[in-house]
C-alpha positions as CSV (number, residue, x, y, z in Angstrom):
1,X,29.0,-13.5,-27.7
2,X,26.5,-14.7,-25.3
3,X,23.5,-12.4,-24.5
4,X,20.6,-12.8,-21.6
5,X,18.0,-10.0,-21.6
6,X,17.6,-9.7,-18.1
7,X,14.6,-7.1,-18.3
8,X,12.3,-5.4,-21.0
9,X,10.8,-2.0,-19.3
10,X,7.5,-0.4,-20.6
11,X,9.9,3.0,-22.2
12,X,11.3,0.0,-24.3
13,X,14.9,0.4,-22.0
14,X,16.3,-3.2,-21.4
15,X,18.9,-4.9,-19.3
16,X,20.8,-6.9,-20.8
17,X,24.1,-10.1,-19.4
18,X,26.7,-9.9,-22.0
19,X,29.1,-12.6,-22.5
20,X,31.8,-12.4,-24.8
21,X,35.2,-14.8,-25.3
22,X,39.0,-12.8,-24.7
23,X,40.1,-11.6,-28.5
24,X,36.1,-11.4,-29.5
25,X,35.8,-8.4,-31.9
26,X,32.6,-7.0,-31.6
27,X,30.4,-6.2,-34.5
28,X,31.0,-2.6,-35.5
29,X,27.6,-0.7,-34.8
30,X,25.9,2.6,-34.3
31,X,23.5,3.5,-31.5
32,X,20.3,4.5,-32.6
33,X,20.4,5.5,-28.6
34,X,21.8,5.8,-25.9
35,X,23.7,2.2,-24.1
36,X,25.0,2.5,-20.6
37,X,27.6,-0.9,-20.3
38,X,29.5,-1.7,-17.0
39,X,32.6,-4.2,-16.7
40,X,32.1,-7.1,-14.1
41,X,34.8,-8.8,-15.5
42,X,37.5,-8.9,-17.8
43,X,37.9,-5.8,-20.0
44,X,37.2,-4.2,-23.5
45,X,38.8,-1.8,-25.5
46,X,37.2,0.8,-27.5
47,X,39.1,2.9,-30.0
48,X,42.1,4.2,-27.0
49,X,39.6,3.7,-24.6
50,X,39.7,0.5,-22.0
51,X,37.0,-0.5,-20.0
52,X,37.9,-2.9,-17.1
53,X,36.2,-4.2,-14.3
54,X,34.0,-1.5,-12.4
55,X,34.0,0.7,-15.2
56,X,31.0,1.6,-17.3
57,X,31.0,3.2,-21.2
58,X,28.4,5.2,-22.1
59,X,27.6,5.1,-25.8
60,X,25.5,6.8,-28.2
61,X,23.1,8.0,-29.2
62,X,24.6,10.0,-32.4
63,X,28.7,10.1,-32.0
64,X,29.0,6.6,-31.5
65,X,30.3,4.3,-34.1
66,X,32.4,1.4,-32.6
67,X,33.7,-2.0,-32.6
68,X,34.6,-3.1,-29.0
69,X,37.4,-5.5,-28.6
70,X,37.5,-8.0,-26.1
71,X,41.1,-8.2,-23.8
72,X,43.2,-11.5,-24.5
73,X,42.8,-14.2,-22.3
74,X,39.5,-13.6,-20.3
75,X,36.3,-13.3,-21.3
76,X,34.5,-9.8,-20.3
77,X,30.9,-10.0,-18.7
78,X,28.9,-6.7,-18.7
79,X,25.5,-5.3,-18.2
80,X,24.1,-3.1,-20.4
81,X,21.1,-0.9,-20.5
82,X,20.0,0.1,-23.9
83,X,17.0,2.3,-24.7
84,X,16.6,1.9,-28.5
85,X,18.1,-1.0,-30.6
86,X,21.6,-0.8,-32.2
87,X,22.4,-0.5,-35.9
88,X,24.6,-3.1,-36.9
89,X,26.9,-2.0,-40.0
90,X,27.5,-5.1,-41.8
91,X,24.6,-6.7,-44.4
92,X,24.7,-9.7,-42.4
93,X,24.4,-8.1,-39.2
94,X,21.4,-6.6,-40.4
95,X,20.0,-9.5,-41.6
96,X,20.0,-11.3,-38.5
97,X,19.4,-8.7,-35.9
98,X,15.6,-9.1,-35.8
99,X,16.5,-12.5,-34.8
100,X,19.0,-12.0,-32.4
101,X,16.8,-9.2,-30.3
102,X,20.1,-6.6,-30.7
């Protein structure tokens, strides 16, 4: 997955570009808040939810653990607004997220 944060805003909200490759599994995560992520192109799925172009999830902030999916044979760019970071689940996840600004 590619990222671009787009904007930081004083509350500590940012705007994120996300870029991620057809058949991409996301890493499965938690939101410590609340992520608002619409579908420019391509498409993700989410549990039975899909999320396709001009659509837009809402996640978080407590009843959200997930691991999006990317559709075969496109890759999916979103934005995303996210007012607190995520919590990845894996230990190497964790590791690396202060490094990778998730």
């Amino acid at each position: 997955m590619k990222k671009l944060m787009l904007k930081t805003y004083e509350n500590g909200e940012r705007l994120w570009l996300l870029r991620a490759k057809g058949g991409t599994e996301m890493p499965f995560h938690d939101h410590r808040g609340l992520e608002f992520t619409l579908v420019l192109t391509g498409g993700y799925k989410v549990g039975d939810a899909h999320y396709t172009p001009g659509m837009m999830e809402v996640a978080g902030p407590e009843d959200t653990h997930h691991q999006p999916i990317i559709d075969e044979g496109e890759d999916c760019i979103c934005l995303a607004v996210t007012d607190a970071p995520i919590k990845l689940h894996s230990f190497v996840g964790r590791m690396f997220q202060p490094f990778i600004g998730l």
